[in-house]
N, C-alpha and C positions, 0 to 999 in steps of 0.2 A: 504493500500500500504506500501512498506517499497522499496527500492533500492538499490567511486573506490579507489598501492601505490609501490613503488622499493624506492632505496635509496635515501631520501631525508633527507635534515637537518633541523633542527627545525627553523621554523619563524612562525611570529605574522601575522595574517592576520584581516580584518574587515568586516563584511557582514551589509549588511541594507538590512531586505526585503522588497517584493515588499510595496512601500508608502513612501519608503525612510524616515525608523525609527531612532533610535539615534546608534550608531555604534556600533559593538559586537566586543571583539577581538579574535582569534582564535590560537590554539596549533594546530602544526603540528606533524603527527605522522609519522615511513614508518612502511610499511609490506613487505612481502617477495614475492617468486614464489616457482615453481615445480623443480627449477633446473636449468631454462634456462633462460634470461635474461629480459625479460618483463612482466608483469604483468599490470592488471585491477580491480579496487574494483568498481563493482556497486551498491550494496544493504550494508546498515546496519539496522539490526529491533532494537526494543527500549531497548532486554537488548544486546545492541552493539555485536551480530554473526557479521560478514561480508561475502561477498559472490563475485563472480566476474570468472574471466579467470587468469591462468598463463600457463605460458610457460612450456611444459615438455622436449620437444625436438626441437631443432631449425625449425620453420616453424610450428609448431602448439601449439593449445592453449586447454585447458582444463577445464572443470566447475569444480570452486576451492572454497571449505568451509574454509576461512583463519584463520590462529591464529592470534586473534586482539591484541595478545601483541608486534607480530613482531618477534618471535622467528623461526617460520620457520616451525612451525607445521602442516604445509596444509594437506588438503583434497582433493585429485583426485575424484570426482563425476560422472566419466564415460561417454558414448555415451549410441547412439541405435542401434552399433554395427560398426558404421562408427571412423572414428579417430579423429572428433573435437567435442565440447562442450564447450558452454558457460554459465554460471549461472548468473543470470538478476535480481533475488528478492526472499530475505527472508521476511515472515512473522513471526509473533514471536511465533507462534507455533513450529516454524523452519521449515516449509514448503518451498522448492525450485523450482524456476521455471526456464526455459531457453530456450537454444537449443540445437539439440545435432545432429549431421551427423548420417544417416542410413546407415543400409551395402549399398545402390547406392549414396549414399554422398547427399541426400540431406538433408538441414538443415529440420528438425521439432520440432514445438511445446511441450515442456517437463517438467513432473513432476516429480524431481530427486527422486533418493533413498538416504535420507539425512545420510545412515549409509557409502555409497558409495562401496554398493557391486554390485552395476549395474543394481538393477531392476527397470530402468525408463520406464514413462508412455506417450507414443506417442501422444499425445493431437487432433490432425488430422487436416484438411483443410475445405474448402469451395468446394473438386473437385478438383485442386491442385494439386501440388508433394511437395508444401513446408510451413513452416510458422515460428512464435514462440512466446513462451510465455516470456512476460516484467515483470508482475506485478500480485501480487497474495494479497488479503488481508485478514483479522483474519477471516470473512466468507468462505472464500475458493474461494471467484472468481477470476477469470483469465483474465487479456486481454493481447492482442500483435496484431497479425497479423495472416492473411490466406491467401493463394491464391486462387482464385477461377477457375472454370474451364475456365474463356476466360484467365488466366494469370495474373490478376490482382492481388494488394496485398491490401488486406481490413482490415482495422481497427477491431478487433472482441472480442467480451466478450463469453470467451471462456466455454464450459459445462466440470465441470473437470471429471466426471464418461463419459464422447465423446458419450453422448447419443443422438446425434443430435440435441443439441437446442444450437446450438452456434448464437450466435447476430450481424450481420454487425451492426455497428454502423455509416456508412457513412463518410464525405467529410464536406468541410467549398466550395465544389464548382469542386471539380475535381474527377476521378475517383479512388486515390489510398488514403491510408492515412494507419497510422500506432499508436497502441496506445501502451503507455510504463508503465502506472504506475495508480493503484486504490486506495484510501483511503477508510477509512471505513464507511464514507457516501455513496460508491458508485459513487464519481467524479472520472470522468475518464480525464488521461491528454496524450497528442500526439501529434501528426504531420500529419496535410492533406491538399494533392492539393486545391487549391484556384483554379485550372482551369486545364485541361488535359497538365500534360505531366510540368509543372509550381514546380518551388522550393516549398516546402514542407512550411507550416503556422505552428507553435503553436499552440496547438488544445484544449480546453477544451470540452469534447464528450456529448454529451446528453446518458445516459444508456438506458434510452430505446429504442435504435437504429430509434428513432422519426425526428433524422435529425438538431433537435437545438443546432447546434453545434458555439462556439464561437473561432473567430481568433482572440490569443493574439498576435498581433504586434511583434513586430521585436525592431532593435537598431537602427532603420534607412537605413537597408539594406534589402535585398527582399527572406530572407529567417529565418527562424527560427525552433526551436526544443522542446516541454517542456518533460523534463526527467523522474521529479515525482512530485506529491502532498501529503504534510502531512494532520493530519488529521488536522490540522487549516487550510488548504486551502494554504497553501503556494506553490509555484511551482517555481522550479528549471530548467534548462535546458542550452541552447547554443541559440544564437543567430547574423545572421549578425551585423553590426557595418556598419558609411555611406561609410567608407574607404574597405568594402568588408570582414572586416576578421572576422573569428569563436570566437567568444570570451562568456564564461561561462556566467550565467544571472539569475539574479532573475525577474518571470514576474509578471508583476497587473493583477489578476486574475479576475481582472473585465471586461479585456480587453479594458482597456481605454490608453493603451500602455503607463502607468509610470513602465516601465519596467529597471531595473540597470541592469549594466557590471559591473560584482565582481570583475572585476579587477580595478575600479576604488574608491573600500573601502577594497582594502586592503594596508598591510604596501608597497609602494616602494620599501622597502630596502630589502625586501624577494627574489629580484631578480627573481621571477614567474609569468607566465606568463598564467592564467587558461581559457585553452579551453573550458571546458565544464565542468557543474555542472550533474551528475549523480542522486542526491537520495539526501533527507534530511528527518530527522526522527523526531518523534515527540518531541526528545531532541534539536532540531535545527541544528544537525550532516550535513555536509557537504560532501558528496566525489564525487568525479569523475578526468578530469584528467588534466593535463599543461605542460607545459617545463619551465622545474628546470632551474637553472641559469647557469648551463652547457650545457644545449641546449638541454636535454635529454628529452625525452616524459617520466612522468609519472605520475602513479594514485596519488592522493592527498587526506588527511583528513582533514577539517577545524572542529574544534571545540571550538564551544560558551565560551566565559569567559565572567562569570556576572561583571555589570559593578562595577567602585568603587563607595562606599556607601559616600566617600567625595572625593572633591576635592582637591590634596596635591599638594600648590606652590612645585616646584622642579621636581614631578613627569612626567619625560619626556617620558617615553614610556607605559605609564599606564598600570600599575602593580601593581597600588593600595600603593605603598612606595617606599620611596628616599633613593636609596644605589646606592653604587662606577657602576650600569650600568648606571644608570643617567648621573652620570659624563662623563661615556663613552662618551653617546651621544655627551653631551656639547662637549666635546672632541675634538670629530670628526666631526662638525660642528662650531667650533672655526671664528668666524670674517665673518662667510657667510653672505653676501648680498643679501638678495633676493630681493630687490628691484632694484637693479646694475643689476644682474643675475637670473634673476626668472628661468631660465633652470638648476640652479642648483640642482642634485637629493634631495640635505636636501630642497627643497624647493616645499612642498607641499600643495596646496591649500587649505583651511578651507571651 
């Protein structure tokens, strides 16, 4: 498997994954779009491509191979004749998968042309008018979704030559489910009904559409999403919280629901607020999206800083050494009380 960025400004952030390990800190990066004002990074493989949607033209979006330096050098990756396309997952082959509208506008399952002259490859259905591809790994398999002919959307491990042997992979209990991301074990990770017509579970898939399928839990709320799995088994995604809201998450993959809200390891002061984790790569790469401290919705990168090899009295933002940002800190946290005032933002829990 492998698996989102506009103007954003550089802050620290922290992940623990799932087990709640010792903290990581993270650089924030932005990317660019097509022209028009919003963009999406889904996919990063291990030597850091990125892959996703941008905006060409106000009201549509297009599968976009990004320049990861941020410069602006995008790749338009085309449809199947219709005017939208989304791109879901690089492998490091540089193999792309997505969606992309036909000339009758339905979305379908899609193996891009990674030169982006347009010869993409229609991946098909169950019977259907629609589906699409999430996840593709260094083997070449495929899964996302399919409709079948009563309408349904099925979780499916997809045949990429569409020789007819695509795989329903089922449900944790309901009739639809949907799968996003494959490592190269073969775990498949997604989202399926717990019961007809019921919010979507966290899904870890059995591949051989045998049915043993596990519900990774939630944040306390009664829905959830997992995005993608590295090859360590780690899985990313969104998840309810008990107060209702969508908030980004790392799950226990054992489904024992010690499941974290990355918004609660990372820095405070980054003023962000991340909805949903997208993709992590077997660098520990983070992206998917949130709202910046201006209120804006967009894609985000977290990435790993090893930690410091000692611990330095002074070192207040851990960066591994004591210079004038240090002081900043001090600075601007002067005479704070947290014990007076524990709502105050420098006042953050251990």
């Amino acid at each position: 498997m492998k698996r989102q960025i506009l103007s954003l400004g550089v802050v620290m952030a922290f992940l623990c994954p799932a087990g709640l390990q010792a903290r990581i800190a993270y650089r924030l990066i932005k990317l660019s779009t097509l022209g028009a004002i919003q963009s999406e990074a889904w996919s990063t493989n291990d030597p850091s491509r990125i892959v996703g949607w941008a905006g060409s033209i106000p009201g549509y979006s297009r599968a976009t191979l990004f320049d990861p330096v941020g410069a602006g050098n995008n790749l338009d990756l085309g449809t199947l004749g219709g005017v939208g396309s989304r791109a879901y997952c690089i492998n490091n082959a540089g193999q792309i998968v997505g969606d992309a509208d036909d000339n009758q506008g339905h979305r379908r399952g899609t193996l891009y042309d990674t030169t982006g002259a347009g010869n993409n490859i229609d991946l098909g259905t169950f019977g259907g008018n629609s589906g699409a591809a999430r996840s593709i790994n260094e083997a070449g398999q495929i899964v996302g979704w399919a409709k079948n002919s009563q309408g349904w959307e099925r979780a499916t491990l997809f045949d990429s030559a569409e020789a007819g042997k695509k795989i329903d992979l089922g449900t944790v209990g309901g009739r639809q489910g949907w799968t996003y991301s494959i490592n190269e074990a073969g775990k498949i990770v997604g989202t399926s009904e717990e019961r007809p017509g019921a919010w979507g579970r966290a899904t870890l898939f059995d591949p051989k559409g045998a049915r043993n399928n596990i519900d990774l839990g939630t944040l306390g709320g009664d829905a959830s999403i997992a995005r993608s799995i590295n090859n360590a088994g780690q899985i990313v995604g969104a998840a309810k919280n008990s107060q209702g809201d969508w908030v980004a998450t790392s799950f226990d993959p054992t489904g024992a629901d010690n499941n974290v809200d990355l918004n609660a390891v990372i820095d405070p002061a980054s003023g962000w607020t991340l909805l949903e984790a997208n993709d992590i790569n077997a660098s520990g790469w983070i992206v998917g999206r949130g709202i910046n401290p201006q209120g804006d919705v967009h894609a985000f990168l977290l990435v790993p800083k090893p930690p410091c090899l000692y611990a330095l009295a002074g070192d207040l933002n851990d960066d591994c050494k004591v210079d004038f940002a240090d002081f900043a800190v001090m600075a601007a946290n002067w005479l704070v009380d947290c014990g007076a005032v524990p709502t105050d933002p420098a006042c953050v829990p251990k």
